[in-house]
N, C-alpha and C positions, 0 to 999 in steps of 0.2 A: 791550319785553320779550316780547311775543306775536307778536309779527307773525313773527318769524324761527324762530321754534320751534315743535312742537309741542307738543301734550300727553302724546304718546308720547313724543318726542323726551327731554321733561324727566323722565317716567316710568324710561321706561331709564336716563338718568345716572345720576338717584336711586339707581337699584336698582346699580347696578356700585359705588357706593363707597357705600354704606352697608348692601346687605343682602348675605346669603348670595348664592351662585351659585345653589342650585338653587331660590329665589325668583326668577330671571328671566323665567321664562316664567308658573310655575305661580298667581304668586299677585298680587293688586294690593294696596296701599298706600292709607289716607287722604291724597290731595291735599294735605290740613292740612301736610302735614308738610312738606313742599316748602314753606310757607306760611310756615314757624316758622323757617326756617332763615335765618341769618347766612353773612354771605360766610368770615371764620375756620372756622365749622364743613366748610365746603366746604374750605377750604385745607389745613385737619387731617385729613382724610379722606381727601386726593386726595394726603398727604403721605406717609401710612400704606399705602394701597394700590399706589401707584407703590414702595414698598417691597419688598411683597410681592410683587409682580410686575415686577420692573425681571429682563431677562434673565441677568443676571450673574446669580441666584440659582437658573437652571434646573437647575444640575446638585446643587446644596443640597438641592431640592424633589425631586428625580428627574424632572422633566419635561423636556421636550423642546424646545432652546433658541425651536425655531418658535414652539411653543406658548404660553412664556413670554411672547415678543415680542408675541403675537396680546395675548395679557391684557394685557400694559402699554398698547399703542395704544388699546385698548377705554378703561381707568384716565383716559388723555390726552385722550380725546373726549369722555368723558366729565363732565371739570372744565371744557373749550372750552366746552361745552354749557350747566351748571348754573352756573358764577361768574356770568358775565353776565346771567345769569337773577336770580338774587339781588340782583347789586346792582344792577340796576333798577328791582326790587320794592323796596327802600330806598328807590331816589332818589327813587318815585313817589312813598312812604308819604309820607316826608319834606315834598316840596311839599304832599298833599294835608293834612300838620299843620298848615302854614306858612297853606296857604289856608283853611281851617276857620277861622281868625284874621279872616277879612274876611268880608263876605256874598259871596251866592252871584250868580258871575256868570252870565246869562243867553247862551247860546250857538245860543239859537232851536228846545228842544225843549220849553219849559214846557208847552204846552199839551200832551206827548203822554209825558213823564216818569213817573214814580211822584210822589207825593207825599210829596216831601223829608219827611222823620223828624228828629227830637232836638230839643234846644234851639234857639230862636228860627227852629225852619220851618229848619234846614241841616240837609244829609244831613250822614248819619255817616260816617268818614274812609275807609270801604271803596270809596267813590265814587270815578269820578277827576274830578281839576280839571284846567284847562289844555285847550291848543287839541288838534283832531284831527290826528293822524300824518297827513302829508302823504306816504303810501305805501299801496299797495292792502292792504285790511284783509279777513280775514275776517267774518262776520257778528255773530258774539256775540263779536269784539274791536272791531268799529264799536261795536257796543253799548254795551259800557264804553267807550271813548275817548268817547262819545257822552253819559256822564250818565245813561244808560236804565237799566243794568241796575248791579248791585256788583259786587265782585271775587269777593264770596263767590257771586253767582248764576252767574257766567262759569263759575268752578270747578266746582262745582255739575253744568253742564249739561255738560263735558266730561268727569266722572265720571260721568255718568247715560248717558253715549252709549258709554264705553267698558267699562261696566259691563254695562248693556242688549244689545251688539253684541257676537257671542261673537268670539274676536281669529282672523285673518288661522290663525294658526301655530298655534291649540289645533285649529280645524279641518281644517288639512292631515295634523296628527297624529292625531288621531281618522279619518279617514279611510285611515288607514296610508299617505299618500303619501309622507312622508318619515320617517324618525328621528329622536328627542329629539336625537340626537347632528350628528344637520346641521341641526335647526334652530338648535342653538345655535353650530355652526359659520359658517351663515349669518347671524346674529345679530352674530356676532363681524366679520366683515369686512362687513358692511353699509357703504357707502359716508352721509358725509354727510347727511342730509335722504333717501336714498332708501325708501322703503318695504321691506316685510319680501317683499312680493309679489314684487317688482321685485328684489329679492337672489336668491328662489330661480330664477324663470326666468332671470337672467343667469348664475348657476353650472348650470345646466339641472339644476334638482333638481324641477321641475314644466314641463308642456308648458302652454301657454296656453289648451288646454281644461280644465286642471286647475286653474289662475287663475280662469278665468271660472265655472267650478260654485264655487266658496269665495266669490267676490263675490256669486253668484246667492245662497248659501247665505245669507251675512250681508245682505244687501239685506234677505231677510226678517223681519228684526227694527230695521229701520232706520226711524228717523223723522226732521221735516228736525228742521236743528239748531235754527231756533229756534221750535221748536212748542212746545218744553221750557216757556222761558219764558210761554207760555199757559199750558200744563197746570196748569203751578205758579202760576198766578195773578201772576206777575211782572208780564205786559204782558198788554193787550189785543189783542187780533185786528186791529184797526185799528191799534194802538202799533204791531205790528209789522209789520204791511202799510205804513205808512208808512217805517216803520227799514228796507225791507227796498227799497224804492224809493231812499230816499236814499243806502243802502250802494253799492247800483249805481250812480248820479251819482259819487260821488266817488271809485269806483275809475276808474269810466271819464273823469272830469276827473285825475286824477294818470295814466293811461296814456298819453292825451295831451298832458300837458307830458313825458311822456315820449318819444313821439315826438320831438316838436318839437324837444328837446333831443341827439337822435340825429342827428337829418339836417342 
């Protein structure tokens, strides 16, 4: 459910079918709520606003069939994005219900864990159970697939980073390099997985010196990602020197049965 998406990725969804338009830039959301959410509520939402925006009603709205068609694709990317996000988070919760039923199976990070909470010495169900995704992971989704950290720490340290790190597109706009009105243009036809960066240099709405001061700009309030869980007393300095050696091993053991499986 993490590996293929971001936490931007599933921010924006969120925000296209449940908030207002002009909360997409300006403002962020508790995490939680992404957290609470049911794959119906996503269906009923993505039901209502494919409504509202489906082209046949541009000339109802007064707008501009293009424009209309722009907001439905957004609406369609939008529910691609967050369905499978949700029912993932079920099917995880789900097993790790199932597995809370048994004791806790030992996967070879005991010695370097937190020390399991609740009744009878098991973590609580925020944990995951089950083997590690056999696909290259980022660090704080090693982490969790790993036992180390909860679902609520992962979240946690992805709202602390993009809370902390002022965004890509408030800084182009404060800078006067673009307009609210192409950034939310560029927003709108954002390919896939691409970054917001990566949108305006392909429309040429910034030169690559003008990328690289907003990078320079945000690097400055940038920490690595899992120092989080230090600061926070999650892990240890050695937990995660460790986590952080092992994350490397098995991205780089799944690369190479990637290879291998190419040639």
């Amino acid at each position: 459910m993490l590996t293929d998406v971001s936490g931007t990725d599933i921010l924006r969804a969120y925000q296209i079918l449940f908030s207002p338009a002009e909360q997409y830039v300006r403002h962020a959301f508790p995490f939680s709520l992404v957290r609470n959410l049911d794959p119906l509520a996503v269906k009923t939402a993505f039901r209502k606003k494919a409504l509202e925006t489906h082209p046949d009603r541009a000339r109802v709205l007064g707008r501009e069939e293009d424009e209309q068609a722009d907001l439905f694709r957004q609406v369609q990317r939008a529910y691609e994005v967050l369905l499978p996000v949700v029912e993932k988070r079920e099917a995880v919760e789900r097993k790790v219900r199932e597995a809370a039923q048994a004791p806790r199976r030992d996967r070879g990070f005991s010695s370097f864990s937190q020390k399991p909470q609740g009744t009878f010495g098991r973590k609580p169900p925020a944990y995951y159970y089950g083997a590690i995704p056999q696909q290259k992971l980022r660090l704080g989704h090693f982490l969790y697939y790993s036992g180390m950290i909860s679902w609520q720490n992962l979240i946690g340290a992805v709202t602390y980073h993009m809370r902390s790190r002022p965004r890509y597109g408030e800084i182009a706009l404060g800078w006067r390099m673009i307009t609210p009105e192409e950034l939310m243009a560029a927003l709108g036809g954002r390919e896939h997985g691409e970054r917001i960066g990566e949108t305006l240099r392909r429309v040429e709405l910034l030169s690559d010196f003008q990328h690289l001061a907003i990078l320079g700009k945000q690097k400055k309030f940038h920490i690595l990602f899992g120092q989080f869980f230090v600061n926070e007393g999650i892990l240890s300095q050695r937990q995660l020197d460790i986590a952080v050696r092992r994350a490397i091993r098995h991205n780089g053991a799944v690369e190479s049965m990637r290879f291998r499986f190419r040639r």
